[in-house]
C-alpha positions as CSV (number, residue, x, y, z in Angstrom):
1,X,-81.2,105.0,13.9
2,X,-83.7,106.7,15.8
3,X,-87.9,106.0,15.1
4,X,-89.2,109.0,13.4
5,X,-91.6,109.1,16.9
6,X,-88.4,109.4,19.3
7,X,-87.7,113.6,20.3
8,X,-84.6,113.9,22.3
9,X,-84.0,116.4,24.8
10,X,-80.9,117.4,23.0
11,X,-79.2,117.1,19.8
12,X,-75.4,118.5,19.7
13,X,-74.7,119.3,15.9
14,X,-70.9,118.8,15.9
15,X,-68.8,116.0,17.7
16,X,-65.2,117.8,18.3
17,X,-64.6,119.1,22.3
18,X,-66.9,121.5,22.4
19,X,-70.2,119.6,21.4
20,X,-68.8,116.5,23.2
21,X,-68.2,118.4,26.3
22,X,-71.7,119.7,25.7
23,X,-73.0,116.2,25.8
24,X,-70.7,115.1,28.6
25,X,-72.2,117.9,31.0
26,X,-75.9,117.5,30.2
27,X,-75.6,113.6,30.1
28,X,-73.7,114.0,33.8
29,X,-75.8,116.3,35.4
30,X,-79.0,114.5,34.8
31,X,-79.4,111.0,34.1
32,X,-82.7,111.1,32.5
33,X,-81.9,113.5,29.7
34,X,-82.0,111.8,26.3
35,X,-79.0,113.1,24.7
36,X,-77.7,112.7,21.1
37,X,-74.3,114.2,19.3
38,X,-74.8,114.1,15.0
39,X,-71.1,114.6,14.0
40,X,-70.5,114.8,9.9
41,X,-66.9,113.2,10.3
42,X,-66.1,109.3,10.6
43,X,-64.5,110.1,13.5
44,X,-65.0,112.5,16.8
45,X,-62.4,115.1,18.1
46,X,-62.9,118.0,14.9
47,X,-60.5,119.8,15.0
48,X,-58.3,117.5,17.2
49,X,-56.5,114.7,14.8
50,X,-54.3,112.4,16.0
51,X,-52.8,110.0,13.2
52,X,-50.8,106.5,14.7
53,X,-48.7,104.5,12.3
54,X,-45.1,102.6,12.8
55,X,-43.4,105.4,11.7
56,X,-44.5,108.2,13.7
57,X,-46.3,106.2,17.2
58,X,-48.5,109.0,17.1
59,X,-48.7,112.7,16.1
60,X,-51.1,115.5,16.8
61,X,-52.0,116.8,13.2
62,X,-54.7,119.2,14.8
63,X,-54.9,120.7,18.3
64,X,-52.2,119.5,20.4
65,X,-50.8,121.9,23.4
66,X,-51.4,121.9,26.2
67,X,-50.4,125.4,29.4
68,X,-50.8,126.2,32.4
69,X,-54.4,128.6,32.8
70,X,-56.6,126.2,30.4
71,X,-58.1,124.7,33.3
72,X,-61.0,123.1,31.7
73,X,-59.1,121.1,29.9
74,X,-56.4,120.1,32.2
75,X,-59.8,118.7,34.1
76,X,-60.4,116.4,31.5
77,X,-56.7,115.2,31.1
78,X,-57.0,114.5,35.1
79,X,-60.5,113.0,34.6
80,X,-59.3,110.9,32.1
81,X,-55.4,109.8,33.5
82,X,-54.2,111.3,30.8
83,X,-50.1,111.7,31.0
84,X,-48.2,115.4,30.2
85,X,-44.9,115.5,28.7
86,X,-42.9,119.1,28.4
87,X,-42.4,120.1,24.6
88,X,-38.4,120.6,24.8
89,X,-37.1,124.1,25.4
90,X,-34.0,123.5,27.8
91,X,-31.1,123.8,24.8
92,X,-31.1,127.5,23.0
93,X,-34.3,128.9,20.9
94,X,-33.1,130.1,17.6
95,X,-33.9,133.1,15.6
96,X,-32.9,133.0,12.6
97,X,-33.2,136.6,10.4
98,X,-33.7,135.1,6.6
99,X,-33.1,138.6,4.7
100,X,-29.8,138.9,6.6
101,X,-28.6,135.5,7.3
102,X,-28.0,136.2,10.9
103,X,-28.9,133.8,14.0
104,X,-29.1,134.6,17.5
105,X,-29.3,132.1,19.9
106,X,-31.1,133.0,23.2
107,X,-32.6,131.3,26.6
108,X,-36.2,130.4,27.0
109,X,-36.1,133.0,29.4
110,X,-34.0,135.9,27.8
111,X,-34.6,138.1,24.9
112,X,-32.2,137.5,21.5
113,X,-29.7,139.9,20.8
114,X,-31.5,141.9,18.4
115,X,-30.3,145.7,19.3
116,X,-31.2,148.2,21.9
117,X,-33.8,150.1,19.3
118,X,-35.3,146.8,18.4
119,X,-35.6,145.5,21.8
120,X,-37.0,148.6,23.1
121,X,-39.9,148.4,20.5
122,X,-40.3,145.0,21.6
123,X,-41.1,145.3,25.2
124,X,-42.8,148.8,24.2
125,X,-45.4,146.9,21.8
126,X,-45.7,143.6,24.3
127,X,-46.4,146.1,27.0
128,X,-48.9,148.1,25.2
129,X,-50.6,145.1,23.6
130,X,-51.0,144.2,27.1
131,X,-52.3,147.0,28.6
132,X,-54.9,147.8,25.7
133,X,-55.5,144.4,26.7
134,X,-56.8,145.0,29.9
135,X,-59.6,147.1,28.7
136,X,-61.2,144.4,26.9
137,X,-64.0,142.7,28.6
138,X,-63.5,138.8,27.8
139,X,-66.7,137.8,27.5
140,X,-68.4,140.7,25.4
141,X,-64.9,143.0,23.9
142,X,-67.4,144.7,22.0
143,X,-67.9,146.6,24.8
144,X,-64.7,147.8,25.7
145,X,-64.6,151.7,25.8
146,X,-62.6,152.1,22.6
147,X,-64.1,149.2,21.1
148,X,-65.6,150.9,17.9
149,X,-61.6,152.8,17.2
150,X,-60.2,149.8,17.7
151,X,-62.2,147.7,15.7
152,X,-61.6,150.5,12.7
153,X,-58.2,149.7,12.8
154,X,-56.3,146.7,11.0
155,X,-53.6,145.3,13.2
156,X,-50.7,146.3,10.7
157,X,-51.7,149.7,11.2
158,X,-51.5,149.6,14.5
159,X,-47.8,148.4,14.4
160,X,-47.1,150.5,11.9
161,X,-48.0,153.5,14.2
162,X,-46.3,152.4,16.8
163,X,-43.1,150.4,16.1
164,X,-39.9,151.8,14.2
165,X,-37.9,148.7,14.0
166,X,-38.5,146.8,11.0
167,X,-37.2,143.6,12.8
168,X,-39.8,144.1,15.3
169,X,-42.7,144.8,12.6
170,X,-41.4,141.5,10.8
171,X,-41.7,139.3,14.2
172,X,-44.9,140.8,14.6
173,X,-46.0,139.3,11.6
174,X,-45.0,136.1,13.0
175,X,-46.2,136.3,16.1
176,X,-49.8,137.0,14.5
177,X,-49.3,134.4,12.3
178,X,-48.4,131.5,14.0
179,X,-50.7,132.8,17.0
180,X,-54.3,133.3,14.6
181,X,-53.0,132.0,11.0
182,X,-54.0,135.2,9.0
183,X,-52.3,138.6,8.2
184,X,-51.7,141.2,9.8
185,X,-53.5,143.2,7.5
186,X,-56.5,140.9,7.9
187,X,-57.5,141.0,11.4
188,X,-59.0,143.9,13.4
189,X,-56.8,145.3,16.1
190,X,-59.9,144.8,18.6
191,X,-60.1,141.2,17.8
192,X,-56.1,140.4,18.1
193,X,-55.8,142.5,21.3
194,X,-58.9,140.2,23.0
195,X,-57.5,137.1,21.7
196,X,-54.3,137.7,23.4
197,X,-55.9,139.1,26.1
198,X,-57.9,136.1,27.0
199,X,-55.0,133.5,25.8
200,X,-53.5,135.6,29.4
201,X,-51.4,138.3,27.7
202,X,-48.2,138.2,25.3
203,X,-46.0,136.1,27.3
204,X,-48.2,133.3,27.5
205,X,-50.0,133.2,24.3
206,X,-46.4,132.5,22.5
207,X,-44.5,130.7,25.7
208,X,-43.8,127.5,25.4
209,X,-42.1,127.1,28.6
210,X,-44.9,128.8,31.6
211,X,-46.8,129.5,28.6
212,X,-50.1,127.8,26.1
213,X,-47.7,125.5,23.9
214,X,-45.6,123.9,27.3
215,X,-47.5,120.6,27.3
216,X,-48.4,117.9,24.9
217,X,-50.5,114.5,25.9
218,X,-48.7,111.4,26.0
219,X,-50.5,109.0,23.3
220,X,-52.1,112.3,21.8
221,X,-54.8,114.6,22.1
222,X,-57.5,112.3,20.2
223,X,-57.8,110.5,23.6
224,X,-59.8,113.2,25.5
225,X,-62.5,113.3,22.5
226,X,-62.3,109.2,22.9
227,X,-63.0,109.3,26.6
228,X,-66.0,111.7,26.7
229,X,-67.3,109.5,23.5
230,X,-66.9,106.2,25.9
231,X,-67.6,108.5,28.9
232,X,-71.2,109.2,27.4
233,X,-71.8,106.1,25.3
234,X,-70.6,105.5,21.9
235,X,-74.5,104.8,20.8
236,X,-75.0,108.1,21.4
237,X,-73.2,109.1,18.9
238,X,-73.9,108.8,15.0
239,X,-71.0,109.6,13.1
240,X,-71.3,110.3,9.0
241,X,-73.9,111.9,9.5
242,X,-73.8,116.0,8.2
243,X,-76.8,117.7,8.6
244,X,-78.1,119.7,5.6
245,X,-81.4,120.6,6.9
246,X,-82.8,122.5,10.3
247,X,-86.6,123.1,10.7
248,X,-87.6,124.9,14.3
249,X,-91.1,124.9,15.3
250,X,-92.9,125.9,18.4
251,X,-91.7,122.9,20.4
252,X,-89.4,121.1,18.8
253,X,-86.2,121.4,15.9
254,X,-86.1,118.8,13.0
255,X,-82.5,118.1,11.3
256,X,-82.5,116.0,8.7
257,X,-78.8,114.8,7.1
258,X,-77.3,113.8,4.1
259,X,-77.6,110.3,4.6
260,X,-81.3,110.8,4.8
261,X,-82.1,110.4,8.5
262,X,-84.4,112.7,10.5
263,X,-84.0,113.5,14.1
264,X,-85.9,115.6,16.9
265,X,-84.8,117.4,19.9
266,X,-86.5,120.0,22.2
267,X,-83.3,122.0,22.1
268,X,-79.9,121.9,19.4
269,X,-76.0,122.6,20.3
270,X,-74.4,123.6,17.0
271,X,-71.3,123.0,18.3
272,X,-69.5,124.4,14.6
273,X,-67.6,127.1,13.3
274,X,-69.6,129.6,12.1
275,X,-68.7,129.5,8.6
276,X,-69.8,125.9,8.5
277,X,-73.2,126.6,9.6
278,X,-73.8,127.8,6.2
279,X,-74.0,124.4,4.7
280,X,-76.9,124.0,6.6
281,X,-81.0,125.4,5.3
282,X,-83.0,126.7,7.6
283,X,-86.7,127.1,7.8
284,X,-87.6,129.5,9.0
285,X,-84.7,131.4,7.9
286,X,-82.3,132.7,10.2
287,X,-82.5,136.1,11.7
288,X,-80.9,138.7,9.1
289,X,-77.9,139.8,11.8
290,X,-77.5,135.8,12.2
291,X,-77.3,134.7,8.3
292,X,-74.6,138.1,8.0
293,X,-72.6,136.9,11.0
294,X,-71.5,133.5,9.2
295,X,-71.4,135.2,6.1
296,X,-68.0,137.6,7.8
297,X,-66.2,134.3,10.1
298,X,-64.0,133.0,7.5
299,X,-61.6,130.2,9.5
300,X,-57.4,131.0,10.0
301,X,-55.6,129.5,6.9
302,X,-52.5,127.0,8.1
303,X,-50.4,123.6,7.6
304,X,-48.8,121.8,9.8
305,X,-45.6,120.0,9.0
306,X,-44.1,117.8,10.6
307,X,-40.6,116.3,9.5
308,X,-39.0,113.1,10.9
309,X,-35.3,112.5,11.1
310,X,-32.4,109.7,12.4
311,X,-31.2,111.7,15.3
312,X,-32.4,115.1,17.3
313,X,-29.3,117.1,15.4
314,X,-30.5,120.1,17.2
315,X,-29.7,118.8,20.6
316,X,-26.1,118.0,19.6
317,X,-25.8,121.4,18.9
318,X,-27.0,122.8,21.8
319,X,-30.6,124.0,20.2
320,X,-33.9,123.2,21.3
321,X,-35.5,122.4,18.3
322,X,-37.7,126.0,18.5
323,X,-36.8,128.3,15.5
324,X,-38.8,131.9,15.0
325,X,-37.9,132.7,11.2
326,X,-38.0,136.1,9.9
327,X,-38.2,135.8,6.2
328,X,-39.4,138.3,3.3
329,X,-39.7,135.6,1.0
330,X,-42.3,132.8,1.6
331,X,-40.9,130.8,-0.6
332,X,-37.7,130.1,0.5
333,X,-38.9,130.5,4.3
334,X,-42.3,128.5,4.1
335,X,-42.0,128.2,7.9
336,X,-42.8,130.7,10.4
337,X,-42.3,128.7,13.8
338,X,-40.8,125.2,15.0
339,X,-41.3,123.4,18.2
340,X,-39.2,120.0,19.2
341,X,-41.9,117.3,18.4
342,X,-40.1,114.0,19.3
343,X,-41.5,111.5,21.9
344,X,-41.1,112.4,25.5
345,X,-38.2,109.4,25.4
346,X,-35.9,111.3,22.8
347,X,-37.5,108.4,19.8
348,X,-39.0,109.9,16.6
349,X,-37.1,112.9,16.6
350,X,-39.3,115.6,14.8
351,X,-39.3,118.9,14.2
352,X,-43.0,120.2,13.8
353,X,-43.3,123.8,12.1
354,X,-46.4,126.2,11.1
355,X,-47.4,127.8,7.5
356,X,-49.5,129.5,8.5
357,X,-51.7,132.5,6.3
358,X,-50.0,133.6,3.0
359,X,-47.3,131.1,3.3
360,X,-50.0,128.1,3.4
361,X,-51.9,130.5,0.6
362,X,-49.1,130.7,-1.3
363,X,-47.6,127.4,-1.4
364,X,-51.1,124.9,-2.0
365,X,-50.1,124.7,-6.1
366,X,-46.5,122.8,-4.9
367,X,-46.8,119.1,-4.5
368,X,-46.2,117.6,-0.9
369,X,-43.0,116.9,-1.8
370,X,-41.7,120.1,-3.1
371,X,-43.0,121.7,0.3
372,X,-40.8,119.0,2.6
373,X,-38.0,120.2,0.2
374,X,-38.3,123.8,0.7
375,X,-38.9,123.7,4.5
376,X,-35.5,121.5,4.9
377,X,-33.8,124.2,3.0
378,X,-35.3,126.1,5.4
379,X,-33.9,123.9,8.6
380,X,-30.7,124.0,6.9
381,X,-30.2,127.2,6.9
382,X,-31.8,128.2,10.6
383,X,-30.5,125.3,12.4
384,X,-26.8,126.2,10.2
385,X,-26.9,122.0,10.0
386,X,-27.3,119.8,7.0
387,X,-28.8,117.0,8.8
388,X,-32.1,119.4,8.3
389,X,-31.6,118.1,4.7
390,X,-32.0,114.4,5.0
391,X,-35.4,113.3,6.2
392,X,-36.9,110.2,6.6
393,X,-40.5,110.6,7.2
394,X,-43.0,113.6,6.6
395,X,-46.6,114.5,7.9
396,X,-48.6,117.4,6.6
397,X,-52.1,118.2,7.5
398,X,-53.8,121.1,5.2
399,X,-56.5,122.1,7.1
400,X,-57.9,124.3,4.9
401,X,-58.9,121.1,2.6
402,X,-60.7,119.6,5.2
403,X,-64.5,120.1,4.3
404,X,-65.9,120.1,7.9
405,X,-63.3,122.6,9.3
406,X,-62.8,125.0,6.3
407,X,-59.4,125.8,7.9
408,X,-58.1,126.2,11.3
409,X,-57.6,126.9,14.5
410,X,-60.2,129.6,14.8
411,X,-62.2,132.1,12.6
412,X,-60.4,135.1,11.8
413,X,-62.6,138.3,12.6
414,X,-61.9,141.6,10.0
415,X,-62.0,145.4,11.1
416,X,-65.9,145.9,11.9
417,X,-66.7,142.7,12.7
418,X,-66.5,142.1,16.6
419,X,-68.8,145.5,17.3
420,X,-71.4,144.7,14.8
421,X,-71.6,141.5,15.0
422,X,-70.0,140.0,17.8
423,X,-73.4,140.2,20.2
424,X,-74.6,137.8,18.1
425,X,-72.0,134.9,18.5
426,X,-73.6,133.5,21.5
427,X,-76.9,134.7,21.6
428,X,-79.6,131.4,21.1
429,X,-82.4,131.3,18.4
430,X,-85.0,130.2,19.7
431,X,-83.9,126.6,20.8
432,X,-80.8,126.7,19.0
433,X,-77.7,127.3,20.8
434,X,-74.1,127.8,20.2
435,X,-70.6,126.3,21.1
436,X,-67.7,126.2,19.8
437,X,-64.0,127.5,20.5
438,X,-65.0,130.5,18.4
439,X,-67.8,131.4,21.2
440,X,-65.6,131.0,23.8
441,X,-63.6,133.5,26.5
442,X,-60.9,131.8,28.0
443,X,-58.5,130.7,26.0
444,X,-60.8,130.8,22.8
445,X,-59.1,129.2,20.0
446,X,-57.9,126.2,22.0
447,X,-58.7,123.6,23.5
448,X,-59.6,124.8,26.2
449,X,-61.6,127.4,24.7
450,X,-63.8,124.3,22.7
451,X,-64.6,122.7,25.8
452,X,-65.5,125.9,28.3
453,X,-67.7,126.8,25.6
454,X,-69.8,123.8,25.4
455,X,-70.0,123.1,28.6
456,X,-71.3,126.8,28.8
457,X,-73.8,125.8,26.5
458,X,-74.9,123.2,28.2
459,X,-75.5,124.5,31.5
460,X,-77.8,127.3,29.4
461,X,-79.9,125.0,28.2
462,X,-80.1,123.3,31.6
463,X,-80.9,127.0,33.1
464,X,-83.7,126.8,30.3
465,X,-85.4,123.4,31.2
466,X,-85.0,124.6,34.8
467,X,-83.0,122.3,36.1
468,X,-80.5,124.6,37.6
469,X,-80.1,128.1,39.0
470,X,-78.9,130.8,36.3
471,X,-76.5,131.6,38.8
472,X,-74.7,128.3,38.0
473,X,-74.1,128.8,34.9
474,X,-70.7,131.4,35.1
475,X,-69.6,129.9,37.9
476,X,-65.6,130.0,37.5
477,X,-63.4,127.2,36.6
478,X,-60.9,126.2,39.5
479,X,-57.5,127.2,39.2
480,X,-55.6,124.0,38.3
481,X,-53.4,122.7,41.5
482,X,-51.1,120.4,39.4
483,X,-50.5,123.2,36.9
484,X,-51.1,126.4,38.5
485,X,-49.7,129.5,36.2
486,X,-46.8,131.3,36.8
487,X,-45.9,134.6,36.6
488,X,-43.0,135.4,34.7
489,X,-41.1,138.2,36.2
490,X,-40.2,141.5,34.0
491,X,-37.4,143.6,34.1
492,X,-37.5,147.5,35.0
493,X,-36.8,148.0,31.1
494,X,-39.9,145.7,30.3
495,X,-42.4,147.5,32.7
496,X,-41.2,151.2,31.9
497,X,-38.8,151.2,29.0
498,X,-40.0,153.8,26.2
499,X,-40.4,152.8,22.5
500,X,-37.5,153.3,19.9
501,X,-39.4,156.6,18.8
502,X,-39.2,157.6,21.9
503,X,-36.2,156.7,22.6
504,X,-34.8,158.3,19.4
505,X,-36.4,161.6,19.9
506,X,-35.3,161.9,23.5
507,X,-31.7,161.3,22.0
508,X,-32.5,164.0,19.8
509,X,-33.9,166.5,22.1
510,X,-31.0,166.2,24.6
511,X,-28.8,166.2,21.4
512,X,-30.4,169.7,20.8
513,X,-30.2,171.4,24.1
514,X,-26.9,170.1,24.9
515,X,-26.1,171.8,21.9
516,X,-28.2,175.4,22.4
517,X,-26.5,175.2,26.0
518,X,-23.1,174.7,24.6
519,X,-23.5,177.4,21.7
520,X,-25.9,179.4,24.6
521,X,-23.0,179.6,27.0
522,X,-20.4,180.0,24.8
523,X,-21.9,183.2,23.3
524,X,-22.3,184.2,26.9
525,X,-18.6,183.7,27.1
526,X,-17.4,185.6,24.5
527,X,-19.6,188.6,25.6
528,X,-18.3,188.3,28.9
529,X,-14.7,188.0,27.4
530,X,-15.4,190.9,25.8
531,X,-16.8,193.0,27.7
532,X,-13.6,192.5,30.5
533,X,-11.6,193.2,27.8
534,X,-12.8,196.1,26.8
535,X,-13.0,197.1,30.8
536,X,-9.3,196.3,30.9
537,X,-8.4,198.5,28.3
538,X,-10.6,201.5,29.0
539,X,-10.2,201.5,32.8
540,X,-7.0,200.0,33.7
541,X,-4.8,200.2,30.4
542,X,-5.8,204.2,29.7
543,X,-5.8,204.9,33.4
């Protein structure tokens, strides 16, 4: 432990990406810095868990994928000699329609048979997701020019205006789900629109294949939080060791934590959630705006479930292992999406799936094993395979237990928030600063996002001491050469195709005039038919 005498430069509160990535900049770019990370866990990595046991090798219970655009962290996989695997999407995706009992199977690439109303609503909403998108400034979306509408405005609402299928309102629901854990009816349209936006757009946000969930790390994602820790010196990090107390003073912060230590720094990273930051008493208190921001930052509700089986089933039917369900009933469809999760050599065959927001909510009072029960049912039915029935091994993380996340993977933000109180995210207090994948603008919610963000941080503080230029600070990240994105090309239909509304009332209008012009011109005819008729007879007939 340190002397009560001993002030460190820096203190990172938090030791998942963000705040190690913090420590690993600072403790890189200058030699001399006396550099401390207090994490509250027994282990580093947060919100990154990898579990390893005879039955499993190893499985990501927390953050695990891995895309093309998140070019911080594919650094650090690089850095490190970390090995990628692809997440399996060459056999057919399913989607599987619960309410109906219908399954279409579809290419990576192709859109599932759904109907020409339905599919025009969903390149219609995909396409004006995106372009509302565009509007958003990353870094401050409080600032876009219809920030304070949009912000008004629940995302259900907004689908609700603007899509007539009710399949497409449904996968909506599941695409917000399993891409932010919460309702539609809980997040602000502002919020959803920049998350997309700065996860690079529709396409990539839910891709696996050219898209955020393509990847995984060979061995697990636990090893990048490992190597920084070894990277920066494992004696530089005190694990157990939650702070409960943060004093700031003219030249120095105190934290004291519940084990009863003190330290000092000249400058704190609270590299934490913003709900979590609650736990913590300040003196002097924090700034009103501040103390009502983590107040309003409640974290994305979710399990993950992964279930283990003898054989990959799905591959001998020609399915991928990825299933998007569309079910009215929680209950009997506890899970919203599945990805393949077996090893990179075909062993442990897994299928991983997300409950994410009322499902988790709704299902916490069932026992583990009622919850593996209903999600084979599930399988069973999706997959149209009883193999889904007979597991051998099951994995569950409930992240919403977990005392030093609160929930996961990012907060959720409600109408109002973002434009009142999103300027306040980032903004330091005095010599407090903040990380965090919450803070963060490229790929916030990730990865990626965790470690952009603290390394942000910590070239702000470094700006501060003046050891570098401010101009350093948003320098870009280089574009990836291993993994470089790609573009997914759209159809003509995609790019221009009108909605179903639209679609329907153009119907309708040329349904109309073709029938004014019919009844229009046959009126004419009879008039005309009569009137040479009447001419016939008076002037020819007579005559």
């Amino acid at each position: 432990m340190p002397s009560d005498m001993m002030i460190y430069d820096v203190i990172v509160i938090g030791g998942g990406l963000s705040g190690l990535s913090a420590a690993k900049l600072l403790a890189e770019r200058n030699d001399d810095l006396n550099v401390a990370v207090l994490e509250a866990r027994d282990r580093v990595g947060g919100r990154t868990f990898t579990v390893q046991n005879d039955k499993v090798k190893w499985v990501d219970l927390g953050g695990a994928y891995v895309g093309r655009g998140q070019n911080h962290l594919l650094r650090l996989i690089k850095e490190f000699n970390l090995k990628l695997y692809n997440v399996n999407e060459v056999e057919n995706i399913v989607f599987y329609n619960q309410k109906k009992n219908q399954r279409n199977l579809f290419h990576f690439d192709e859109i599932p048979n759904m109907g020409i109303l339905a599919k025009l609503d969903f390149y219609y909403i995909m396409r004006l997701m995106d372009q509302m998108g565009e509007q958003i400034p990353a870094d401050e979306p409080w600032k876009a020019t219809n920030a304070e509408q949009w912000d008004q405005m629940t995302f259900k609402e907004f689908i609700q205006k603007n899509v007539w299928s009710i399949d497409i309102q449904n996968f909506m629901k599941i695409f917000i789900g399993t891409c932010v854990t919460n309702e539609m009816y809980e997040s602000s349209l502002l919020w959803f629109l920049w998350y997309v936006k700065q996860c690079g757009g529709t396409r990539s946000i839910f891709s696996t294949t050219y898209g955020g969930q393509e990847f995984k790390i060979h061995g697990g994602t636990n090893q990048i939080s490992d190597c920084i820790a070894n990277s920066i010196g494992r004696d530089r990090i005190h694990l157990n060791e939650p702070v409960h107390y943060l004093e700031q003073s003219a030249d120095h912060v105190l934290l004291r934590t519940i084990a009863g230590h003190e330290f000092r720094a000249r400058y704190v990273i609270m590299a934490l959630a913003p709900t979590l930051q609650q736990k913590i008493h300040y003196q002097p208190p924090l700034p009103p705006m501040r103390n009502q921001l983590i107040q309003r930052a409640p974290m994305g509700s979710v399990l993950k479930c992964i279930v283990y089986y003898r054989k990959r089933f799905w591959i001998d039917h020609n399915m991928c292992g990825s299933l998007v369900i569309f079910g009215e009933n929680d209950i009997e469809c506890p899970i919203t999406y599945t990805l393949d999760d077996s090893k990179p050599d075909g062993t442990c065959p897994a299928i991983i799936g997300f409950m994410p927001a009322d499902r988790a909510r709704k299902l916490l009072d069932l026992t583990k094993e009622e919850r593996l029960k209903l999600i084979c049912q599930c399988y069973s039915k999706g997959f149209a395979c009883d193999d889904a029935l007979d597991p051998i091994h099951y994995e569950e993380q409930n992240w919403m237990a977990e005392q030093y996340s609160g929930g996961c993977y990012t907060m959720v933000c409600a109408p109002g928030f973002l434009t009142r109180y999103g300027p306040y995210l980032r903004r330091p207090i005095g010599r407090i600063y903040f990380a965090g994948t919450e803070t963060a603008w490229d790929w916030s919610g990730y990865m990626n996002g965790a470690i952009q963000s603290g390394e942000h941080t910590a070239l702000e503080i470094l700006a501060k001491m003046g050891r570098i230029s401010p101009l350093e600070i948003n320098v870009s990240e280089p574009v990836s050469k291993e993994y470089p994105p790609v573009i997914i090309p759209a159809t003509w239909i995609e790019r221009n195709g009108p909605s179903a509304r639209s679609f329907i009332a153009g119907v309708s209008l040329t349904t109309i005039a073709a029938t004014m012009f019919t009844v229009y011109f046959g009126w004419k005819r009879w008039e005309f038919n009569q009137y040479w008729q009447q001419y016939i007879s008076h002037y020819i007939i007579d005559y």
